[in-house]
PAZAPA-4460 file (N, C-alpha, C; in steps of 0.05 Angstrom, whole numbers, plus 32768, in hexadecimal, padded with zeros to 4 digits):
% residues 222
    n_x    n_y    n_z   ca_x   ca_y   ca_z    c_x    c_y    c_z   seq   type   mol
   7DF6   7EEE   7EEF   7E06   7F00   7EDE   7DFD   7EFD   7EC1     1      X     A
   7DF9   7F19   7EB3   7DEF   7F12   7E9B   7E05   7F28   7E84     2      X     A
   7E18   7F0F   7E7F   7E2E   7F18   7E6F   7E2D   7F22   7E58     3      X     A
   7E18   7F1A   7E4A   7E10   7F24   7E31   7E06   7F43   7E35     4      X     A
   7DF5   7F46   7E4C   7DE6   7F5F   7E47   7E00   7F78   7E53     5      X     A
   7E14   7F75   7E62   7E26   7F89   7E64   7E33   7F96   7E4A     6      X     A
   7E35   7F81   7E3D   7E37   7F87   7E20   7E28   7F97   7E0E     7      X     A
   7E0C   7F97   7E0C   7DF5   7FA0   7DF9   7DEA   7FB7   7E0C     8      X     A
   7DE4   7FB5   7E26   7DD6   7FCB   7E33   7DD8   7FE9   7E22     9      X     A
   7DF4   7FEF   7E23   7DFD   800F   7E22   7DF2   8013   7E01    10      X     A
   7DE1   7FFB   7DEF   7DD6   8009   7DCF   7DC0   800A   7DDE    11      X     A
   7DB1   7FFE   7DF7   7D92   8004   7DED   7D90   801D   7E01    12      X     A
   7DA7   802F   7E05   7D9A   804D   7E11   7D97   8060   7DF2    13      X     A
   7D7E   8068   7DF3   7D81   8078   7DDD   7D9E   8094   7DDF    14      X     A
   7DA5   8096   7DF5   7DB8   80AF   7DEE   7DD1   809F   7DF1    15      X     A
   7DDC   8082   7DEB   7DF2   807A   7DF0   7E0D   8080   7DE4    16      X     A
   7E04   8093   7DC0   7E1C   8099   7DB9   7E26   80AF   7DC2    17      X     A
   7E12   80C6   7DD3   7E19   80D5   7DDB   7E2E   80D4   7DFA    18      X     A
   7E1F   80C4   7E01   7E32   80BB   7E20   7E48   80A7   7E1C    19      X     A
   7E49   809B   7E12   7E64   808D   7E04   7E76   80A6   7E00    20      X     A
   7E68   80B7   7DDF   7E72   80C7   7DDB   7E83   80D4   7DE7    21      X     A
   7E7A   80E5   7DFF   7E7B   80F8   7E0C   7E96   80F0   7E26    22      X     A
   7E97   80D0   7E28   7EA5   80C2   7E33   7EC4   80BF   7E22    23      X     A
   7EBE   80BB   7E14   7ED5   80B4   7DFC   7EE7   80D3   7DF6    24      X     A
   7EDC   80EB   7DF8   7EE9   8109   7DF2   7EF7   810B   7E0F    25      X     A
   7EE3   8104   7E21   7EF5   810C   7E45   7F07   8101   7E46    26      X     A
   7F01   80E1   7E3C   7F27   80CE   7E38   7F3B   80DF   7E31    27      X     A
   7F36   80ED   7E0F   7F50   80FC   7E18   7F5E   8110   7E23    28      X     A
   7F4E   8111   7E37   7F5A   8128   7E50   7F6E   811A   7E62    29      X     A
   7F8A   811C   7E5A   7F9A   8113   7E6B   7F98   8112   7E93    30      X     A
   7F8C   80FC   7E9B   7F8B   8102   7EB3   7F70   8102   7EC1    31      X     A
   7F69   811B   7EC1   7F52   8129   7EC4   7F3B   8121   7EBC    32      X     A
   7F43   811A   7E9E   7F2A   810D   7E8F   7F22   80FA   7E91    33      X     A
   7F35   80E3   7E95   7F36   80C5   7EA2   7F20   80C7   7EBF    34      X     A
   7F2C   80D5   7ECF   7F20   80DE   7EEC   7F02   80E5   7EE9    35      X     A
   7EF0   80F4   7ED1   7EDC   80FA   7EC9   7ECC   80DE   7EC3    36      X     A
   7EDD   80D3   7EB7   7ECF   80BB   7EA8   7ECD   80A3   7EBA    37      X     A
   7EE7   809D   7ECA   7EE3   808D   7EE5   7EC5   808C   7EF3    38      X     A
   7EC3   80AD   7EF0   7EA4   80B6   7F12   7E91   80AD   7EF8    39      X     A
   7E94   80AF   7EE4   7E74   80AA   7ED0   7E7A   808B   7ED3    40      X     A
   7E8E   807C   7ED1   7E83   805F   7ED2   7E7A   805A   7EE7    41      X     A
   7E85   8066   7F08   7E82   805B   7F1A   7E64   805D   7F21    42      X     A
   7E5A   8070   7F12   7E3D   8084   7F17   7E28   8068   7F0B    43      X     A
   7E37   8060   7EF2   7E28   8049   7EE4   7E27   8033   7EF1    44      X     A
   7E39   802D   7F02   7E34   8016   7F11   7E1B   8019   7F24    45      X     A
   7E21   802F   7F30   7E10   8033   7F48   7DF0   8032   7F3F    46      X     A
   7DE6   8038   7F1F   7DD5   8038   7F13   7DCA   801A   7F0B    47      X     A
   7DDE   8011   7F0A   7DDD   7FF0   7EFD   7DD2   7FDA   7F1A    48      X     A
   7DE1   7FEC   7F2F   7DD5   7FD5   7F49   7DC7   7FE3   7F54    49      X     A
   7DB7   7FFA   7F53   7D98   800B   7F56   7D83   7FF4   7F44    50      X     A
   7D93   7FEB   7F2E   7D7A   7FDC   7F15   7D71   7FFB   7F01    51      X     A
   7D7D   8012   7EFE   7D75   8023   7EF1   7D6A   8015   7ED4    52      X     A
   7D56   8026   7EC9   7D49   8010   7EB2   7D5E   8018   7E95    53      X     A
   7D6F   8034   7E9C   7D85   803F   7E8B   7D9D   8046   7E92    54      X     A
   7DA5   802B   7EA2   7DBE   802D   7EB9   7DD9   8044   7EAE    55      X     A
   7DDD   803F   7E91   7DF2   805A   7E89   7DF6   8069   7E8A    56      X     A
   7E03   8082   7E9E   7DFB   809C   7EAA   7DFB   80A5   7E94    57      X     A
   7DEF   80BC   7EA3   7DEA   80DA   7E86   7E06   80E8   7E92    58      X     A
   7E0F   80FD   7E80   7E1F   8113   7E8E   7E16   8127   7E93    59      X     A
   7E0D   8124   7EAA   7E00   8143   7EB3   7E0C   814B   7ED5    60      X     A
   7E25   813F   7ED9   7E24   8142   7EF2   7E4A   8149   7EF3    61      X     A
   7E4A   8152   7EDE   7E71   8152   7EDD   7E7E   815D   7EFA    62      X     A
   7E75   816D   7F10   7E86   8169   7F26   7E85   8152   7F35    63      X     A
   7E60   8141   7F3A   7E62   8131   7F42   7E7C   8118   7F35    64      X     A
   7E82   8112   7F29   7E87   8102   7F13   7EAC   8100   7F16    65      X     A
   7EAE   811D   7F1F   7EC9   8123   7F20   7ED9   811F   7F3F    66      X     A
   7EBC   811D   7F4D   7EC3   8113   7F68   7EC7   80F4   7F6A    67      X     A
   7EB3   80E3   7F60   7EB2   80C9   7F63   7ECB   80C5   7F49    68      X     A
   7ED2   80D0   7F38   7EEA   80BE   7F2B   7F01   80C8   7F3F    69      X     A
   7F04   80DA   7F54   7F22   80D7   7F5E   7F17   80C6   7F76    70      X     A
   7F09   80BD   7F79   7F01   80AF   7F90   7F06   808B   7F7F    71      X     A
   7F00   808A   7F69   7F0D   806E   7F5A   7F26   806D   7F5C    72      X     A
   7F36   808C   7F58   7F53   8088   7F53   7F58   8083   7F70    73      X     A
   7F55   8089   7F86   7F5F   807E   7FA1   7F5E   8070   7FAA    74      X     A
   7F48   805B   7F9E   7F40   8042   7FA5   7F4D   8039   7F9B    75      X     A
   7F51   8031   7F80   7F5E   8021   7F70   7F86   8027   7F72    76      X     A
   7F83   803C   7F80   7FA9   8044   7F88   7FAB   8030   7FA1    77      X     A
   7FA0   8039   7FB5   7F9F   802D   7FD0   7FA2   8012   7FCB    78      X     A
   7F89   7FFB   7FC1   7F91   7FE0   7FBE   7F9F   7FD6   7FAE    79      X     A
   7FB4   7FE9   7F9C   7FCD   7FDF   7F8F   7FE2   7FF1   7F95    80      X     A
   7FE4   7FF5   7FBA   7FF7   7FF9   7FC0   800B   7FE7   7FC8    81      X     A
   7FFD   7FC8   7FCC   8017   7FB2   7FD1   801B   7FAC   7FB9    82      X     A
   8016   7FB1   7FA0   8022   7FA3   7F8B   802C   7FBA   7F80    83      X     A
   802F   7FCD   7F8A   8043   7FE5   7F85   8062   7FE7   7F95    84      X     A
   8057   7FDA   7FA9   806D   7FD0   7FBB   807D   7FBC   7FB2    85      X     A
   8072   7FAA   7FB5   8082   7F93   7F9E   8089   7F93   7F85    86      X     A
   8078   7FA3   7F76   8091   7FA3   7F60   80A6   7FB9   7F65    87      X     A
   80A8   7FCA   7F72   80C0   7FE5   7F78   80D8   7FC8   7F82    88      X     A
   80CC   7FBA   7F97   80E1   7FA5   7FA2   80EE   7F96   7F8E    89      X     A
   80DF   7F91   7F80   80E7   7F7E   7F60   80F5   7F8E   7F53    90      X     A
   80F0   7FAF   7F40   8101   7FB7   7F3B   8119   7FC6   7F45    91      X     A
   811B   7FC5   7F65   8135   7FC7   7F71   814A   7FAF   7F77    92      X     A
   813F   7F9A   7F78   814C   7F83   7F73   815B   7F7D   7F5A    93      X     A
   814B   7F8D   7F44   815B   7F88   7F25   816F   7F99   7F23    94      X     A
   816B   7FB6   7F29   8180   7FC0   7F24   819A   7FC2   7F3D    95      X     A
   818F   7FB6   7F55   81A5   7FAE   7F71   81BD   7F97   7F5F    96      X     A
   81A9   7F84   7F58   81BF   7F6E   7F49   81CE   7F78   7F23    97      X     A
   81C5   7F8F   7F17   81D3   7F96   7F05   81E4   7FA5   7F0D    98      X     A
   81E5   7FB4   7F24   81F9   7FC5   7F31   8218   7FB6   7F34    99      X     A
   8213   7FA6   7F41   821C   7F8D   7F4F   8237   7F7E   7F42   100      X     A
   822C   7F78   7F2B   823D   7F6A   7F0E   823C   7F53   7F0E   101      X     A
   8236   7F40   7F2C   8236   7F21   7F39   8226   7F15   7F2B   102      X     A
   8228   7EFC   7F18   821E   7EE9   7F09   820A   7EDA   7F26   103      X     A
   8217   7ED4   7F32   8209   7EBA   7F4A   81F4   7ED5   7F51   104      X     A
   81F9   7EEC   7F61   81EA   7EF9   7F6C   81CF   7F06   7F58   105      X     A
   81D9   7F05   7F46   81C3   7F0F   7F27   81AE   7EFE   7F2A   106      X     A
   81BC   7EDC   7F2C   81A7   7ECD   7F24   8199   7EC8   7F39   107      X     A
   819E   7ECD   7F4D   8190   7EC7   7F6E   8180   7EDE   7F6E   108      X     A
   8188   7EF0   7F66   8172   7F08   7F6A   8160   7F05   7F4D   109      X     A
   8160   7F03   7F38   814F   7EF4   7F25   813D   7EE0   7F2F   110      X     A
   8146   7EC8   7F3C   8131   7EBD   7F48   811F   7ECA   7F62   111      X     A
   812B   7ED5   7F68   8119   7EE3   7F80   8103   7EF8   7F6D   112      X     A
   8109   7F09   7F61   80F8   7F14   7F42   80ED   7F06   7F3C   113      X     A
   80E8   7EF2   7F34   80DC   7EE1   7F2C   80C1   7EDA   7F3D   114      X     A
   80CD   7ED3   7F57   80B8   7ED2   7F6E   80A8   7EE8   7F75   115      X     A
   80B0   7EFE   7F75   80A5   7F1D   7F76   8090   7F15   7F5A   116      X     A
   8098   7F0D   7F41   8085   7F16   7F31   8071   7F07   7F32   117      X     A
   8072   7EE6   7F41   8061   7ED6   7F3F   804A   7EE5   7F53   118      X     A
   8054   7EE9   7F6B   8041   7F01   7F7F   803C   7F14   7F78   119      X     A
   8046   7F28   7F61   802E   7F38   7F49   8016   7F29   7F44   120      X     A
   8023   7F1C   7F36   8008   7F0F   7F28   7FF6   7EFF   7F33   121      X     A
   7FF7   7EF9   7F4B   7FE6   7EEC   7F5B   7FDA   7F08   7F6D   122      X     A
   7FE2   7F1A   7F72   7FD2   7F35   7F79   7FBF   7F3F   7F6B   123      X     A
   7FCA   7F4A   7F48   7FC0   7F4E   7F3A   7F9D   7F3B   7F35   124      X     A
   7FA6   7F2B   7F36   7F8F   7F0B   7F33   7F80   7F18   7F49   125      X     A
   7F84   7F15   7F62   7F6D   7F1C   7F77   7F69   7F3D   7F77   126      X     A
   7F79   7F44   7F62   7F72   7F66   7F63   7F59   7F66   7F5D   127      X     A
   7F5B   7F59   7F40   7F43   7F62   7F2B   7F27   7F53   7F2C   128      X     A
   7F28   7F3E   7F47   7F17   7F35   7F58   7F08   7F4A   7F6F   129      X     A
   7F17   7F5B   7F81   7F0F   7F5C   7F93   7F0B   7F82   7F8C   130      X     A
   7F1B   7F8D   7F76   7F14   7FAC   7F76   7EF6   7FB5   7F6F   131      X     A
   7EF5   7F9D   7F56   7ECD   7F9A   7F4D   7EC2   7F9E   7F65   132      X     A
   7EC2   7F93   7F79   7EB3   7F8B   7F96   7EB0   7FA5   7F9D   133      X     A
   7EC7   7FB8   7FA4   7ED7   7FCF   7FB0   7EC7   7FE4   7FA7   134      X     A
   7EC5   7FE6   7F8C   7EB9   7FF7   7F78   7E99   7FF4   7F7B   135      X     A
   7E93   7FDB   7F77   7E71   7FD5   7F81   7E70   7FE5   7FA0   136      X     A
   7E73   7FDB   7FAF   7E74   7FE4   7FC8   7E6D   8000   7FCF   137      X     A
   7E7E   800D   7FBD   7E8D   8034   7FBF   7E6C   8040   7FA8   138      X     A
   7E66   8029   7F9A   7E4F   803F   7F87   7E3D   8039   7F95   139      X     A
   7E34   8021   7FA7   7E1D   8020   7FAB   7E16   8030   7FC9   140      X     A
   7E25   802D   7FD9   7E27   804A   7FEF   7E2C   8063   7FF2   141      X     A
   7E36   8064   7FDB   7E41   8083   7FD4   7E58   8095   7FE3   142      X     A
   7E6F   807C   7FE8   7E81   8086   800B   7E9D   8076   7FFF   143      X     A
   7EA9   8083   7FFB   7ECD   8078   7FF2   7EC8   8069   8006   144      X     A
   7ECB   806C   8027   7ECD   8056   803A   7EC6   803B   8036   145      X     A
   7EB0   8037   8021   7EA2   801F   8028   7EBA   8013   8013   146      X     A
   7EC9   8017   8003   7ED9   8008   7FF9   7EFA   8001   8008   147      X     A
   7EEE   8007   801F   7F0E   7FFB   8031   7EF8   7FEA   8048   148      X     A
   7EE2   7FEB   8046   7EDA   7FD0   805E   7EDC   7FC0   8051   149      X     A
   7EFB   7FB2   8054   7F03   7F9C   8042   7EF4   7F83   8045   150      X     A
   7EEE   7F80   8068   7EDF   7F61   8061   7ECD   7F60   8057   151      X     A
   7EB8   7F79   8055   7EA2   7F76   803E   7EA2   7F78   8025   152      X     A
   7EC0   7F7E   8024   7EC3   7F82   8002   7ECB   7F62   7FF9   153      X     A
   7ED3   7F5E   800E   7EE6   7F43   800A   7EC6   7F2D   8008   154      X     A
   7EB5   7F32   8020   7E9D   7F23   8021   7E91   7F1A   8009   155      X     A
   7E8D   7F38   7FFE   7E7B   7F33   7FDB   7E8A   7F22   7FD3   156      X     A
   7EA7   7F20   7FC5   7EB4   7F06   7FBB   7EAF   7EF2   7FC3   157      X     A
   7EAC   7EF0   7FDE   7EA8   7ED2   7FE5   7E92   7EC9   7FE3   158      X     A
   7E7E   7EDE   7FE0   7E60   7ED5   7FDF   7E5E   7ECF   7FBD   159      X     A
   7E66   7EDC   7FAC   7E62   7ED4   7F9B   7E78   7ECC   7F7E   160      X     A
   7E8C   7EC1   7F8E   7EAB   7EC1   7F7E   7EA8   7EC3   7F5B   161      X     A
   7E91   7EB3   7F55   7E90   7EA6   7F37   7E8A   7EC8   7F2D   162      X     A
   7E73   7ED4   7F36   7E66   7EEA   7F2C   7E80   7F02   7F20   163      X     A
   7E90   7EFC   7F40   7EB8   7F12   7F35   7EBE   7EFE   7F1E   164      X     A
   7EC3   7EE4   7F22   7ED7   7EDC   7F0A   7EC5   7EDE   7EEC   165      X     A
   7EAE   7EE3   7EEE   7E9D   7EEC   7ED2   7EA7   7F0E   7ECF   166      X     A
   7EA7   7F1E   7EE7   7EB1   7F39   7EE6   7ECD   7F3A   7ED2   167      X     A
   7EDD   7F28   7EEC   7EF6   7F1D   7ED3   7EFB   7F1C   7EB9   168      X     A
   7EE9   7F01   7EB4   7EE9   7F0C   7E96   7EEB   7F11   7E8A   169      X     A
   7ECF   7F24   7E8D   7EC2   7F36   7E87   7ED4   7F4E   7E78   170      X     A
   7EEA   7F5A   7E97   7EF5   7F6F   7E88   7F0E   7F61   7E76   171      X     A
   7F14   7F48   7E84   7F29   7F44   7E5F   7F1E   7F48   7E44   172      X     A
   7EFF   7F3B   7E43   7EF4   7F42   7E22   7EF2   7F5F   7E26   173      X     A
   7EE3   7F6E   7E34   7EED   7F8D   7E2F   7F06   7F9B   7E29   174      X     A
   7F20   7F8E   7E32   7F38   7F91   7E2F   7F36   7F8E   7E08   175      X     A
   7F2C   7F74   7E00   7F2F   7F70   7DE7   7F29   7F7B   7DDB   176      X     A
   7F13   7F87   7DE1   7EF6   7F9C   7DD1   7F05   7FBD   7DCF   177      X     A
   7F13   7FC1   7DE3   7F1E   7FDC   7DE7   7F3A   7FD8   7DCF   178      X     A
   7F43   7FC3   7DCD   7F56   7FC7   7DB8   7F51   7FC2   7DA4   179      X     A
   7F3D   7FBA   7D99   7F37   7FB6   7D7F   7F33   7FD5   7D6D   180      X     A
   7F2F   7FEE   7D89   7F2E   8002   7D7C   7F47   8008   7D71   181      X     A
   7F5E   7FFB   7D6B   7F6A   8009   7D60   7F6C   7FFB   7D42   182      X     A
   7F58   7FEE   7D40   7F55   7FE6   7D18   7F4D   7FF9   7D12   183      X     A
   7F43   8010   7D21   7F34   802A   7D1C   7F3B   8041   7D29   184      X     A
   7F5C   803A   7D2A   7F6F   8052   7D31   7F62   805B   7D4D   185      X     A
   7F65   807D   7D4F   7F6C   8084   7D69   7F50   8090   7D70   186      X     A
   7F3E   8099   7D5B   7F1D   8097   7D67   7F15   8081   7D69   187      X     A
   7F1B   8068   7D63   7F15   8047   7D65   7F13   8044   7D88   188      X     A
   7F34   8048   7D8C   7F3C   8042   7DAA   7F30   804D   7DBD   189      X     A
   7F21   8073   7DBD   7F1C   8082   7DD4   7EFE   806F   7DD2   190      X     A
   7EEC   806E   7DBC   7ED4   8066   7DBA   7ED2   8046   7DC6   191      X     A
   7EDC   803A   7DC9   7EE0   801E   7DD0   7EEE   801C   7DE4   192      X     A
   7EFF   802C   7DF3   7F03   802E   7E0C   7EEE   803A   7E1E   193      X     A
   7EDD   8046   7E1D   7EC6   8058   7E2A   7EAB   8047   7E24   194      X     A
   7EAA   8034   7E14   7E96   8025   7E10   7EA4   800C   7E25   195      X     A
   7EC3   7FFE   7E22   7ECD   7FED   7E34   7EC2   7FFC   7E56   196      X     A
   7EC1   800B   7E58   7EBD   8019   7E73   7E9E   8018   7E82   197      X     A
   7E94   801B   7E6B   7E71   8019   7E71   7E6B   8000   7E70   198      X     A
   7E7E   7FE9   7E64   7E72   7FCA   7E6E   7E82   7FC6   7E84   199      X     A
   7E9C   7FC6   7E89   7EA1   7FC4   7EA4   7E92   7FCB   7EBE   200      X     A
   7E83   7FE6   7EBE   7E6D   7FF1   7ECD   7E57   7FDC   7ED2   201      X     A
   7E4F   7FD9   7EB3   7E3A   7FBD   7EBC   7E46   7FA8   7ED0   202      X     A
   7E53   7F9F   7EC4   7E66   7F7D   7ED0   7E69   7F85   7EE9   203      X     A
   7E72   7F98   7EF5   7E75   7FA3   7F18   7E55   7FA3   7F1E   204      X     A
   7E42   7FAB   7F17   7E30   7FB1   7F2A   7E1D   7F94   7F27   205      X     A
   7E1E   7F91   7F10   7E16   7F72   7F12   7E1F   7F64   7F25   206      X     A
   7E37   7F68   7F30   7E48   7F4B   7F3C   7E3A   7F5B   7F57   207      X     A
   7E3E   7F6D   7F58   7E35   7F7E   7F79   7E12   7F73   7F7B   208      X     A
   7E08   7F73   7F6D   7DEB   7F71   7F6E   7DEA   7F48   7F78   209      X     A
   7DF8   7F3E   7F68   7DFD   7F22   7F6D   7E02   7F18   7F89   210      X     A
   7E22   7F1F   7F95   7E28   7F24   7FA9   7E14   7F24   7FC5   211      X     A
   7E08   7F44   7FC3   7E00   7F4A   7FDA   7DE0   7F3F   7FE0   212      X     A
   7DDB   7F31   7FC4   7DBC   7F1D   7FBE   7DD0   7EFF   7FCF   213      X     A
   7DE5   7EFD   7FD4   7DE8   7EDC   7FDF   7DE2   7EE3   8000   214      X     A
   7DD9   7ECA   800C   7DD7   7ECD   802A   7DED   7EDA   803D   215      X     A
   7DFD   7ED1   8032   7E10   7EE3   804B   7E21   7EF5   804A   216      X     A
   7E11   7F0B   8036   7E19   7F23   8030   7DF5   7F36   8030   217      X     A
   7DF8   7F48   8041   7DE5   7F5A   8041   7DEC   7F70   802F   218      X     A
   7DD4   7F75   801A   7DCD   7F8C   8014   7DD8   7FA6   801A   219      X     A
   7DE5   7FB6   800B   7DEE   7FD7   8017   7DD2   7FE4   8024   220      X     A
   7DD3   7FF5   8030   7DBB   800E   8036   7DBC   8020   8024   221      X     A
   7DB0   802C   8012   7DA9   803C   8001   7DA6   8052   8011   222      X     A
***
């Protein structure tokens, strides 16, 4: 994994302000636009574990683009459907015991909340481990399916756990990098969220390229 270069790649395309650019205006398309910009990262991944020598897509393919970002959004709905579940349980538990008025029963169901949130966050933790995988998987076959053959999705992690927890990371300093746009107000944020997007792209296909290079994970078919 080469953490530095997810970072620097997207200056040495000569058209990168333009595809940044062009990334950063679709953001603010409530929705839709997100969904645009999803299929262009997912497109970048798939470029990044090809070895493209200018892995950053171009935009020239806006229906393609618009397919593969609702195909991110179903992926990424689907495996945070148990932590959708659990927290609905968590917040029916809060408001079952404010209904209630019971001090003892408040606090019994508070601790049980409590337990619900500790099992968030231990989901969440193997979320942002195993969706990288999910996402590698889905660009490099080109098939929503391949991101529900969970044991192979699950395989890549195991083949190469360290490579996700650098993915990890990874997107927290992008998390950082995306908010710093706002020392530079609200063109700061779209520009630095859409640049956060294009290193995440890297950090997935890297970890996928890692992964399916260990012995006991084969290679996708192209």
């Amino acid at each position: 994994m080469d953490f530095g270069k997810a970072f620097s790649y997207p200056f040495q395309d000569p058209d990168w302000i333009k595809k940044i650019g062009i990334a950063a205006l679709l953001s603010l398309i409530p929705i839709v636009g997100w969904i645009f910009v999803a299929g262009w990262m997912l497109e970048t991944v798939r470029r990044v574990i090809q070895r493209e020598p200018q892995p950053l897509a171009e935009w020239n393919n806006f229906g393609g683009y618009l397919g593969k970002g609702f195909k991110v959004f179903v992926v990424g709905l689907v495996y945070s459907i148990p932590a959708i579940i659990v927290s609905a349980c968590q917040q029916g538990l809060i408001y079952f015991g404010a209904d209630q008025g019971d001090d003892t029963l408040m606090t019994a169901l508070t601790v049980v909340g409590i337990c619900f949130g500790c099992i968030l966050f231990v989901y969440y933790l193997l979320l942002a481990l195993v969706l990288p995988a999910a996402y590698g998987r889905m660009a490099a076959e080109d098939q929503m399916g391949a991101a529900f053959k969970f044991g192979q999705v699950f395989g890549l992690v195991r083949a190469a756990p360290m490579a996700y927890v650098i993915v990890l990371l990874g997107g927290l300093v992008t998390s950082i990098v995306a908010s710093l746009g706002l020392i530079l107000c609200f063109i700061g944020v779209i520009l630095t969220a859409a640049y956060a997007m294009a290193v995440n792209a890297h950090f997935y296909g890297q970890a996928y390229n890692v992964a399916t290079a260990a012995k006991d994970v084969q290679p996708a078919t192209y």
